[in-house]
C-alpha positions as CSV (number, residue, x, y, z in Angstrom):
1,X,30.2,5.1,29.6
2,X,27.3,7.4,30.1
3,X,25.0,7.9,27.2
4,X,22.6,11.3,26.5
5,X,19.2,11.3,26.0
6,X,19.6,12.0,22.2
7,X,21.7,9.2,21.7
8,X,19.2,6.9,23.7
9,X,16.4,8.0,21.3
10,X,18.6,7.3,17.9
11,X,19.7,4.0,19.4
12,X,15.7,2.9,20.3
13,X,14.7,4.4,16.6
14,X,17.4,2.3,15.3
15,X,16.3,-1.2,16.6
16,X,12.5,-0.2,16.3
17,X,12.9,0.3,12.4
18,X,15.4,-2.9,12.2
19,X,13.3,-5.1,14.0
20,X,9.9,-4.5,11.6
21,X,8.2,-6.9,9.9
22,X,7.7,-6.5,6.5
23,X,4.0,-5.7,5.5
24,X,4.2,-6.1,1.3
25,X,4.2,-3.4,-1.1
26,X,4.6,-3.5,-4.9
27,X,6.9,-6.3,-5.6
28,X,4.7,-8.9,-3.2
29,X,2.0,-8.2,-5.4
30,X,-0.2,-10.9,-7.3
31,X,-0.9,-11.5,-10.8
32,X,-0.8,-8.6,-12.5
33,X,-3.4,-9.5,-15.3
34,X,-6.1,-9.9,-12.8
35,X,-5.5,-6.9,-11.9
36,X,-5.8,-5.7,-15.1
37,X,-8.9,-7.8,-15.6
38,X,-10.7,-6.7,-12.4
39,X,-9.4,-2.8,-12.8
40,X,-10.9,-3.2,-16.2
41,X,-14.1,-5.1,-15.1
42,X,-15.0,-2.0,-12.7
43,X,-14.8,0.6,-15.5
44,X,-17.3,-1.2,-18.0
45,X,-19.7,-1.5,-14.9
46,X,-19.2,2.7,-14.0
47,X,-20.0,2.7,-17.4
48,X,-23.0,0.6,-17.5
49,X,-24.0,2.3,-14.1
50,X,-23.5,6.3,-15.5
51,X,-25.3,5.2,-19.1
52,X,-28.4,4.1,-17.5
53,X,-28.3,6.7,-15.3
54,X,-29.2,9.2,-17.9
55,X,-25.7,11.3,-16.7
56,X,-24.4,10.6,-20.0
C-alpha cells in the first residue's frame, strides 16, 4: 500500500498534535482571589502613581 504525500503530511500532523504536552491554560490556574487581590493591588498603585503625577 503506497501512501501520497498529502496523506503523509495529515498522518505526521496527526501524531504531532496527539503526542503534545499540555502547557496549562484557564482551568490549571491558581487561586483566583490572589488574583483578584494582586489585579487589584496594581490599580491602587497606577492610581497612586497617575495622582502624584499631576496627570489627574
Amino acid at each position: 500500500m503506497t501512501t501520497t504525500t498529502t496523506e503523509r503530511a495529515a498522518m505526521t500532523a496527526t501524531s504531532a498534535t496527539a503526542t503534545r504536552a499540555r502547557t496549562g491554560g484557564p482551568k490549571d490556574d491558581g487561586p483566583k482571589i490572589l488574583e483578584h487581590i494582586l489585579g487589584w493591588t496594581l490599580v491602587v498603585v497606577f492610581a497612586m502613581l497617575v495622582t502624584q503625577a499631576g496627570l489627574l
